[in-house]
C-alpha positions in Angstrom: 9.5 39.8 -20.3 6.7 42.0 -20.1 3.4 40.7 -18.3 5.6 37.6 -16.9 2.7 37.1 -14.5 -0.1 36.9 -16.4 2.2 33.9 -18.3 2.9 32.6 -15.1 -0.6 32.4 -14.1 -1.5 30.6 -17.9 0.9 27.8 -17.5 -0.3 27.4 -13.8 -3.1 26.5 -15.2 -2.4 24.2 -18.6 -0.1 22.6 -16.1 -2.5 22.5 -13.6 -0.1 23.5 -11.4 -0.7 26.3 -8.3 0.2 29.9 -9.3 3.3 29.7 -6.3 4.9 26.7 -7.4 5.4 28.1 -11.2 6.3 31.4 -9.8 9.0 30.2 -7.8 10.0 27.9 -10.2 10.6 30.9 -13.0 12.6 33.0 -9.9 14.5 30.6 -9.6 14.9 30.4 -12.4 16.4 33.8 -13.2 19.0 33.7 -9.8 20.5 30.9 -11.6 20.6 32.7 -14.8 22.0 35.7 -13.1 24.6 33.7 -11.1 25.8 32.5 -14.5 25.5 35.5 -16.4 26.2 38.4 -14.1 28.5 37.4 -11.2 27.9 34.3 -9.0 28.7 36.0 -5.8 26.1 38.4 -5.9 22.9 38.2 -3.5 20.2 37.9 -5.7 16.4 38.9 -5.4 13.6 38.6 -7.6 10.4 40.8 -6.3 6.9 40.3 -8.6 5.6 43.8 -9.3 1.8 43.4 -9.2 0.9 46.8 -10.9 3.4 46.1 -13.8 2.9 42.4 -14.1 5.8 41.7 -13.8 9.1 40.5 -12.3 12.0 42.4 -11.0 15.8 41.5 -10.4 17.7 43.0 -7.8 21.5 42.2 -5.7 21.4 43.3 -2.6 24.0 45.2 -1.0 24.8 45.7 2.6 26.2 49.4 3.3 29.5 49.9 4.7 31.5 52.5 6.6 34.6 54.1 4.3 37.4 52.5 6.3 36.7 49.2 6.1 38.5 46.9 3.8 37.1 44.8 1.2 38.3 41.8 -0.1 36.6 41.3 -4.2 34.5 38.7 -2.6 33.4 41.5 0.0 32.6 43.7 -2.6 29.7 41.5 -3.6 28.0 42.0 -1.0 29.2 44.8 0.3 29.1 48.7 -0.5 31.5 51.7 0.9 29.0 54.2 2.2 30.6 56.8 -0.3 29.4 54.9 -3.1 25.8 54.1 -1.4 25.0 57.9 -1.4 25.0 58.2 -5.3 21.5 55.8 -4.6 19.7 57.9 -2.2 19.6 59.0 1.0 21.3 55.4 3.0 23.2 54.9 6.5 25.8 52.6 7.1 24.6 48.7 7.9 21.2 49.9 5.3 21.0 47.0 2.4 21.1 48.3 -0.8 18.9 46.8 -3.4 20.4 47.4 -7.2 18.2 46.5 -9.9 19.3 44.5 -13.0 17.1 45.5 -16.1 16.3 41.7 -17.4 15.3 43.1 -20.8 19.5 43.3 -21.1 20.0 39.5 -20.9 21.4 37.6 -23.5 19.5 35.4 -25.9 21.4 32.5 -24.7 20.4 33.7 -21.1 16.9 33.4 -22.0 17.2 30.3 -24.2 18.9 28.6 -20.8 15.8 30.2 -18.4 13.0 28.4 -20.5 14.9 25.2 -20.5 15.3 25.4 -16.7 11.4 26.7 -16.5 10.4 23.3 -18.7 12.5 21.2 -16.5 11.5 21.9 -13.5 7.7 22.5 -14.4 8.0 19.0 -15.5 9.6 17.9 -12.2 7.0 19.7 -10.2 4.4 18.0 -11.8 5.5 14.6 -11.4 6.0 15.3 -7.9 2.7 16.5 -7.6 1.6 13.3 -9.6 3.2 11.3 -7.1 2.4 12.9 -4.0 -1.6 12.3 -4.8 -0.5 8.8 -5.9 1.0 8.1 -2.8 -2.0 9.6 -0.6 -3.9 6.4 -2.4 -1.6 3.9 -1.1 -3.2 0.8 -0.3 -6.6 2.0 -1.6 -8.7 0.7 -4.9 -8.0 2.9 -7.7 -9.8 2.3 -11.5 -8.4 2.7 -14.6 -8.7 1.2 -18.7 -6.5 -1.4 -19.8 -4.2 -0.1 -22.1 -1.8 -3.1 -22.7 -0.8 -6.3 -22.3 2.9 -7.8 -22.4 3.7 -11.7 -23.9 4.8 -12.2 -19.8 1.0 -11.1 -18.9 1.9 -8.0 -17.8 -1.0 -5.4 -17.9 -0.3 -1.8 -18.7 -3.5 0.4 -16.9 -4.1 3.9 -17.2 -5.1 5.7 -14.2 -5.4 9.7 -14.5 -3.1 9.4 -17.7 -0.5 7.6 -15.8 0.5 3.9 -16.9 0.6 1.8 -13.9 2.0 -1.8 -14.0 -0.1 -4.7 -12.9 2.2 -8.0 -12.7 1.0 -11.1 -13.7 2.3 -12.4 -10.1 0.0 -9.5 -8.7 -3.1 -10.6 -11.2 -5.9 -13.9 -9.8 -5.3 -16.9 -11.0 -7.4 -17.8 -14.1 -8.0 -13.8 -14.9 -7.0 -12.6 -18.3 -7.6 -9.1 -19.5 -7.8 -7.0 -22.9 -7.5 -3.7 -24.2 -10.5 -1.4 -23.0 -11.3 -3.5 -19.9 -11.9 -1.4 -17.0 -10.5 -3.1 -13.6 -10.1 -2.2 -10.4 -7.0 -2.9 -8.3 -5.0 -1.5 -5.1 -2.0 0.6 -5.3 0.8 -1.7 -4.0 3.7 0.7 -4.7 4.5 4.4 -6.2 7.8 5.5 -7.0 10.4 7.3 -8.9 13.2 6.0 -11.1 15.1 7.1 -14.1 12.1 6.3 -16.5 10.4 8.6 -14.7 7.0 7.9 -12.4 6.1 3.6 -11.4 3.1 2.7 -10.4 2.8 -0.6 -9.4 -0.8 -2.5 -9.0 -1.6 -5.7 -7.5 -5.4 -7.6 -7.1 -3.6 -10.3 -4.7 -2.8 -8.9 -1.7 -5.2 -8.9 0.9 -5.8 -5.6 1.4 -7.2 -6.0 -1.8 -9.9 -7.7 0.0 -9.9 -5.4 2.8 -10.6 -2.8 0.8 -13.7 -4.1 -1.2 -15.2 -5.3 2.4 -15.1 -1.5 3.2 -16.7 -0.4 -0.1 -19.6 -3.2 0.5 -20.1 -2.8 4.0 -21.6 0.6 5.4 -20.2 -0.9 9.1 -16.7 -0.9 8.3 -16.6 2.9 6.4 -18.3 3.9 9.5 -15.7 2.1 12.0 -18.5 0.0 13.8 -17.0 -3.2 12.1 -13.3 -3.7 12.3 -11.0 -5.5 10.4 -8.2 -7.2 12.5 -6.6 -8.9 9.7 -7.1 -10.8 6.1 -5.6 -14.0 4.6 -5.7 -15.0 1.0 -5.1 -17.5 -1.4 -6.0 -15.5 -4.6 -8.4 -17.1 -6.6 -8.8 -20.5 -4.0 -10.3 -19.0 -0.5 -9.6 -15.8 2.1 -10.5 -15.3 5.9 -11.2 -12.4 7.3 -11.1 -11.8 11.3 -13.5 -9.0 11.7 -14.6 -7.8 15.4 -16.8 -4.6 16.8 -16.6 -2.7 20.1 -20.7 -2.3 19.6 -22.0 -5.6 21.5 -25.7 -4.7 19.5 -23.5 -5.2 16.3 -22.9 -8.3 14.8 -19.8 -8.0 13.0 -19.9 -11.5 10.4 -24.0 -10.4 10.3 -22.6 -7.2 8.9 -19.9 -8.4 6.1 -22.0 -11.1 5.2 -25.2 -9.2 4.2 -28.7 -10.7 3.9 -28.8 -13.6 1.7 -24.6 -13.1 1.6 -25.2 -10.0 -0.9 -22.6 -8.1 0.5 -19.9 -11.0 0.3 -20.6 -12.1 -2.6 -20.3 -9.0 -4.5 -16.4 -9.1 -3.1 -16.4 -12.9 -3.8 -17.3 -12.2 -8.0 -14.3 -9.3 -8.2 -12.3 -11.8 -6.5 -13.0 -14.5 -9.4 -15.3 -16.0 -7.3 -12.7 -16.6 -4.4 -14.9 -18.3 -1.5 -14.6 -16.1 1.5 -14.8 -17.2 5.2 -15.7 -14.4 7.8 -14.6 -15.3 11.5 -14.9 -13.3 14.6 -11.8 -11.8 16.0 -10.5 -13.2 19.7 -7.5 -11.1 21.9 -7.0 -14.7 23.3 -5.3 -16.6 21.2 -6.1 -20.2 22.0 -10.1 -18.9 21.1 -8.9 -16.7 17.5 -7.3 -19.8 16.6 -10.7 -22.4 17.2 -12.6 -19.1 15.8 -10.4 -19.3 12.5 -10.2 -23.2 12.0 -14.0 -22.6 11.2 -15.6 -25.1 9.7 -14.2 -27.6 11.9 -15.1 -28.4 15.8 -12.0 -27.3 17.6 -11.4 -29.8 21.2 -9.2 -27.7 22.8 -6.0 -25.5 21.6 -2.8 -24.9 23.7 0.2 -22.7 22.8 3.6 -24.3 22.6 6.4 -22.1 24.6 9.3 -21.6 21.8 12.9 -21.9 23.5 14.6 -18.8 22.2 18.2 -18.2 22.0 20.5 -16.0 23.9 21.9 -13.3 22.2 25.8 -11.1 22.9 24.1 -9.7 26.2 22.8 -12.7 27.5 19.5 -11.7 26.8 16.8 -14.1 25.2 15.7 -13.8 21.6 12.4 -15.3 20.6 11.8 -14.6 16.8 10.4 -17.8 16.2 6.7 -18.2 15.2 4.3 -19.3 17.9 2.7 -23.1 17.8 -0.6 -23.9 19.0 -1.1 -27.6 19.7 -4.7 -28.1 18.5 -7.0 -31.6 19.6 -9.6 -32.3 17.2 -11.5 -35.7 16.7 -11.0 -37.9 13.7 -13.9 -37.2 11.8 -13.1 -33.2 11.7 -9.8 -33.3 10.4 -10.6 -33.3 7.0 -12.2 -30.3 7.9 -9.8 -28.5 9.5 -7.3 -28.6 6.8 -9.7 -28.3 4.2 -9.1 -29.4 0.3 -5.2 -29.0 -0.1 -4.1 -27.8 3.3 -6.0 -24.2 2.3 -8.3 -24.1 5.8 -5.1 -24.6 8.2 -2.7 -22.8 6.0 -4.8 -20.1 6.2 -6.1 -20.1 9.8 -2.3 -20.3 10.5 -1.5 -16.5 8.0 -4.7 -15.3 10.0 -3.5 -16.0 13.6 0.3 -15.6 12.7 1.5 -18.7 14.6 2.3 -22.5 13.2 -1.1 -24.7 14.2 -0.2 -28.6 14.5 -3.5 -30.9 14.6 -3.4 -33.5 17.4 -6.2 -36.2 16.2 -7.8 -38.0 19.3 -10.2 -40.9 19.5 -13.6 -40.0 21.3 -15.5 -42.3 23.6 -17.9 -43.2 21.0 -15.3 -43.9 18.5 -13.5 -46.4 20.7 -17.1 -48.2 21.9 -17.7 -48.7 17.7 -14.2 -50.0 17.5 -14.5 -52.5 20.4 -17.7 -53.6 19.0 -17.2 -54.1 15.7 -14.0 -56.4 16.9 -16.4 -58.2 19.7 -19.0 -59.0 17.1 -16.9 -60.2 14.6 -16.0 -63.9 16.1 -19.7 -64.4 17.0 -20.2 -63.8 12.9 -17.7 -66.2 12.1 -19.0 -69.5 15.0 -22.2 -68.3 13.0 -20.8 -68.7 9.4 -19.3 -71.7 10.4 -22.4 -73.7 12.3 -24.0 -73.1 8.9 -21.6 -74.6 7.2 -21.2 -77.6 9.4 -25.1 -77.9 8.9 -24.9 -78.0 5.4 -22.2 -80.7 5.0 -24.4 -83.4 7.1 -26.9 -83.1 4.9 -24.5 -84.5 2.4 -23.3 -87.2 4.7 -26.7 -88.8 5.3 
């Protein structure tokens, strides 16, 4: 056991580990050892001796007068003071600290204390593996492709840890091999009985968020903000962006000149188109804002009628609705090919948006004259016809 801290400070660093953690890992180490071996009632200490290298065992013993009486579970801890003077000079209520000479273990003893150390290095590590993992929550993260399952399931490595990206996490239409290097966002980090999971994911929209903040100096800095995001992976996203800088112009910013700065998100996304609207605290204006491209009439929120609950009092956990006017020829517009516009301007403003399609002035005048001209075609159509059979009846 000789120069224990010098081996202490090697594994340390193989393990890459700090020089504490490993050295309370081995004390611990030898209590439990001692407890086993020795006598489990005993108050064990372990005290590194710097000069020595090394480590040092004691029990500790609390110094007591003569005339009390000890139970065996007392005498554990517990020393008559006749006894405490063979160790020095001591005073009843001094602790006594009796050294145990660790070079008189057992093999076995020793055997069990490097299986302990292994395990619980091992343990320590992983928890440090996780903690830094778990600092990256919700951020990009890089790593090699490794793997991929028959389900499309994509095995990355990231710091030589496997992480799992689902094919439900994984854009529509991607497909990746062995050696690819990807980027993704940590979705989830845990601990099971296999050990450390990493989960990926390159559909949620932080996702998005995330790569917005890379491209644009504005957001890093906080002069851009990003309310919230909406996606359909692989088909379209908005983005509701705002700053409290009235010189900055927040879509300006994400866009870029000549869109460089969007579309550099837009090609990692698979070429996902990406709408950037202007965030609004007033709802009725966010929700015009996000049925962008579409000319908005007017928008009015719908009061939900919530139920009472055992108190009497009145639950509302029903989604907002916005009634929303728009004339005929922009509601094509405002739900976009397949529904994506509205169902997305609805995920971006939280609430359910119902289009109300009203007939403008001009529309009605076209109507009324298209119907007004219609008989003067048809006494038209018919005088010529009229004209043409008396030139047959002469």
């Amino acid at each position: 056991m000789e120069k224990i801290l010098d081996i202490i400070d090697l594994i340390a660093y193989d393990k890459g580990l700090d020089n504490s953690v490993v050295l309370e890992i081995v004390k611990n180490g030898l209590i439990k050892i001692a407890q086993e071996e020795i006598n489990p009632l005993y108050h064990y200490i372990v005290e590194p001796d710097i000069k020595e290298r090394t480590l040092k065992l004691f029990y500790r013993k609390k110094v007591c007068a003569d005339d009390v009486k000890l139970t065996e579970e007392d005498l554990a801890t517990s020393i008559p003071f006749s006894q405490a003077k063979e160790f020095g000079d001591v005073s009843v209520g001094d602790e006594l600290d009796c050294e145990l000479q660790l070079d008189e273990m057992s093999r076995g003893a020793i055997n069990k204390l490097f299986l302990n150390l292994e395990y619980n290095l091992q343990r320590s590590i992983e928890d440090q593996i996780l903690q830094g993992f778990r600092a990256q929550l919700g951020k990009i993260v890089n790593g090699q492709v490794v793997g991929v399952d028959e389900r499309g399931n994509t095995f990355v490595e990231i710091d030589s840890i496997r992480a799992l990206l689902p094919q439900k996490n994984r854009i529509k239409g991607e497909s990746f091999k062995v050696g690819d290097t990807i980027r993704a966002v940590l979705k989830f980090v845990g601990i099971n009985k296999n050990g450390l999971q990493v989960e990926l994911s390159r559909t949620t929209p932080k996702f998005l968020e995330e790569l917005l903040a890379m491209e644009v100096p504005e957001i890093k800095d906080n002069e851009v903000m990003i309310f919230k995001s909406a996606r359909i992976p692989g088909d379209r996203a908005k983005v509701a962006v705002y700053s409290n800088n009235p010189r900055i112009d927040p879509i300006g910013c994400c866009v870029g000149v000549k869109g460089v700065r969007i579309n550099a998100v837009s090609k990692e996304l698979a070429n996902e188109n990406i709408d950037c609207v202007e965030y609004h605290s007033t709802l009725e204006i966010f929700i015009a804002k996000a049925l962008t491209p579409a000319q908005i009439l007017s928008v009015k929120i719908q009061e939900q009628n919530g139920r009472e609950n055992m108190e009497g009092e009145k639950e509302n956990n029903e989604r907002k609705k916005a009634i929303v006017q728009i004339k005929s020829d922009q509601k094509s517009k405002a739900i976009g090919k397949g529904g994506v516009n509205i169902r997305l301007a609805s995920m971006l403003c939280d609430c359910d948006i119902e289009l109300c399609e009203i007939d403008t002035p001009s529309t009605t005048e076209s109507k009324a004259d298209s119907t007004a001209t219609a008989p003067a075609e048809n006494t038209a159509q018919k005088s010529g016809l009229d004209a043409l059979s008396s030139l047959f009846k002469n």
